[in-house]
Backbone as CSV, one residue per row, in Angstrom:
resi,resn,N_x,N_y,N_z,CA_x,CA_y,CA_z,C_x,C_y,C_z
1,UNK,91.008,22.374,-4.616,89.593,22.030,-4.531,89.356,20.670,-5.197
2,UNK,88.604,20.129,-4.972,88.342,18.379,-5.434,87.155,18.675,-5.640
3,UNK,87.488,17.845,-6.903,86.330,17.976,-8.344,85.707,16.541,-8.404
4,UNK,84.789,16.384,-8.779,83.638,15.588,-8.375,84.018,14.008,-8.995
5,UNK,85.101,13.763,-9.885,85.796,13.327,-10.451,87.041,12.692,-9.176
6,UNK,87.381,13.132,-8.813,88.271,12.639,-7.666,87.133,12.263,-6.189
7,UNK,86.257,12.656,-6.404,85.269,11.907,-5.451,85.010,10.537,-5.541
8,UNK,84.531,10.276,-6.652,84.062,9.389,-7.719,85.083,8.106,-7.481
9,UNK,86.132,8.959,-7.540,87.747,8.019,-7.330,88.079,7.772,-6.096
10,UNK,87.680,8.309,-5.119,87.968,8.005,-4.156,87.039,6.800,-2.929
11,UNK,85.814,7.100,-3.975,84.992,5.976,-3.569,85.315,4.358,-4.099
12,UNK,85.757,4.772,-5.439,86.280,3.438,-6.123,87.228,2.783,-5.377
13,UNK,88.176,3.793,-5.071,89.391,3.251,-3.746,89.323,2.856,-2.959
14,UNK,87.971,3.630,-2.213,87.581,2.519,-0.948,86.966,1.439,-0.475
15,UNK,86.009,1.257,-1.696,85.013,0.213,-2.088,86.730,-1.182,-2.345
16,UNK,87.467,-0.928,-3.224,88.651,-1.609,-3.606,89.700,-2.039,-1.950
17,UNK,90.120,-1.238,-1.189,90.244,-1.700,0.068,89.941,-1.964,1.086
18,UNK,88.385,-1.759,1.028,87.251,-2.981,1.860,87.105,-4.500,1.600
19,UNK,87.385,-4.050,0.129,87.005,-6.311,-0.534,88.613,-6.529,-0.550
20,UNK,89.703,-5.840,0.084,91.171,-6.395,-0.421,92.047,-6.432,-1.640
21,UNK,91.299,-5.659,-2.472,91.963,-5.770,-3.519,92.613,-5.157,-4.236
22,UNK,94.021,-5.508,-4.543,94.732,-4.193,-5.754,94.547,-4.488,-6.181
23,UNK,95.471,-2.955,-7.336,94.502,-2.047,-8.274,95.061,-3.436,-9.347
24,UNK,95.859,-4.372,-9.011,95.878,-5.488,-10.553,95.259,-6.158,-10.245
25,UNK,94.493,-6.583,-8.910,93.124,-7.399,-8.662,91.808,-7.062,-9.521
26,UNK,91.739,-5.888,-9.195,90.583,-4.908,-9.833,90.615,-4.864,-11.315
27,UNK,91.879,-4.592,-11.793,92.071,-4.259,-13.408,91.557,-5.692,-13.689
28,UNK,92.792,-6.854,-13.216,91.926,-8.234,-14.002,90.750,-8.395,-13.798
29,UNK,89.656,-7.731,-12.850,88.605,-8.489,-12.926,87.369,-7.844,-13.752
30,UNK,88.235,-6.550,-13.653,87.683,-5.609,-14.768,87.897,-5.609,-16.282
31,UNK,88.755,-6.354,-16.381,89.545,-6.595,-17.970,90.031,-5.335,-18.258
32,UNK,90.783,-4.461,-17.285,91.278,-3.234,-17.764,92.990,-3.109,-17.254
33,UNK,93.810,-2.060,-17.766,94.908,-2.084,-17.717,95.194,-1.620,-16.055
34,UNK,96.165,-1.489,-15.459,96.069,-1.575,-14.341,96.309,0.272,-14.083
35,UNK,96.981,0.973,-15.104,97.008,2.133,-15.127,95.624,2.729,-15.222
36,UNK,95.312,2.083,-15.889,93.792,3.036,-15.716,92.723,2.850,-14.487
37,UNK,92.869,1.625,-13.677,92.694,1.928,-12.407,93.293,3.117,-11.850
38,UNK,94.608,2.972,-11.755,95.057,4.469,-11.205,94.317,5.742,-11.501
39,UNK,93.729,5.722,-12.710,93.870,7.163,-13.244,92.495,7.066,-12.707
40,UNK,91.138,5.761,-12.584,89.746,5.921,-11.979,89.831,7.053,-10.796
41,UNK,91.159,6.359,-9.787,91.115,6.551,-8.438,91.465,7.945,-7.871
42,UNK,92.285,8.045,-9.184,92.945,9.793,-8.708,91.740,10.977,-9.803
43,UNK,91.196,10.510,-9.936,89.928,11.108,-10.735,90.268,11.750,-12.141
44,UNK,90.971,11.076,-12.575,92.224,11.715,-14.164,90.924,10.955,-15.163
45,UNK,89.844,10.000,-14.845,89.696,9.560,-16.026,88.354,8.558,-15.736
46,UNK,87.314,8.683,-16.400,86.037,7.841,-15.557,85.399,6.819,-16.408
47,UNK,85.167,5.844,-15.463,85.127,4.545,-16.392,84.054,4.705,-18.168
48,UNK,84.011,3.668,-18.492,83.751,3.982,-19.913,82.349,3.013,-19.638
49,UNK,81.455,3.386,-20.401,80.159,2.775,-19.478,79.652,0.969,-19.770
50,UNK,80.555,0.649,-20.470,80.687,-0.673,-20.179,81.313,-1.829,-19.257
51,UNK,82.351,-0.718,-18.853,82.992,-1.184,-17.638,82.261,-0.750,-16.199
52,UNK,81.068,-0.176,-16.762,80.280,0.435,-15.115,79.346,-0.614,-14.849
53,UNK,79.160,-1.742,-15.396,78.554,-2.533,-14.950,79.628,-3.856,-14.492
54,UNK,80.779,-4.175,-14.911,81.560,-4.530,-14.561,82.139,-4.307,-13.157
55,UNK,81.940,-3.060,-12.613,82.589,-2.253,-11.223,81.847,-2.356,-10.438
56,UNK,80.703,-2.242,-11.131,79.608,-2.685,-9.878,79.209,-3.503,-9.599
57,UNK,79.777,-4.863,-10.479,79.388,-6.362,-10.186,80.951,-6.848,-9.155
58,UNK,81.754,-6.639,-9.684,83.128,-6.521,-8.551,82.932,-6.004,-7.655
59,UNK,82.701,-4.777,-7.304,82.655,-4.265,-6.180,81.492,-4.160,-5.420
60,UNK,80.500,-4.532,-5.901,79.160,-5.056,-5.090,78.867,-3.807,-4.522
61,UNK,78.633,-3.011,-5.705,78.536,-1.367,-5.365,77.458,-1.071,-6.444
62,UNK,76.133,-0.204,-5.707,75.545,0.243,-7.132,76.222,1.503,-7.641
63,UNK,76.165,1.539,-9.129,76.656,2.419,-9.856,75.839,4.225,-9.255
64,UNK,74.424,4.047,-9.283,73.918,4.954,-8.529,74.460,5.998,-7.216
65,UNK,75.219,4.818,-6.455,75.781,5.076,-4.805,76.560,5.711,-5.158
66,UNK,77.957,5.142,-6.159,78.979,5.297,-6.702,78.922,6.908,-6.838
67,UNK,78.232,7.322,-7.972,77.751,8.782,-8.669,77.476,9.660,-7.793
68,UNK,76.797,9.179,-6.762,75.930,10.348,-5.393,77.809,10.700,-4.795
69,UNK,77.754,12.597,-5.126,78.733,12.849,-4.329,77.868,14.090,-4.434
C-alpha cells in the first residue's frame, strides 16, 4: 500500500523529470545531499521546511499542489 509519503515523492520525481533534472541537479540547487533527494522520492524522508521553499522555487511547483494527494 503507498503511504502518502511516497506520493509526495513521487510527485517530486516527476516535477524533477519534466524540467530535466537529476537528482545531483536538484540536490545542488537545493543545497542538499544528493541522497536525500533519493530518500524525498522514495518517500523515506520529507523535506525539512526550509528547503520547501527552495523546491518550490526550483521546481516551479506550489508547495500546496505538491501536499494535495
Amino acid at each position: 500500500m503507498t503511504n502518502d509519503y511516497e506520493k509526495i515523492g513521487r510527485k517530486i520525481a516527476s516535477r524533477r523529470y519534466e524540467l530535466n533534472y537529476t537528482q545531483e541537479k536538484l540536490a545542488e540547487l537545493i543545497d542538499v545531499d544528493v541522497n536525500t533527494i533519493y530518500r524525498y522520492e522514495k518517500g523515506e524522508l520529507l523535506s525539512k521546511i526550509e528547503k520547501g521553499a527552495k523546491l518550490e522555487k526550483v521546481l516551479n511547483l506550489n508547495l500546496k499542489d505538491l501536499f494535495e494527494i
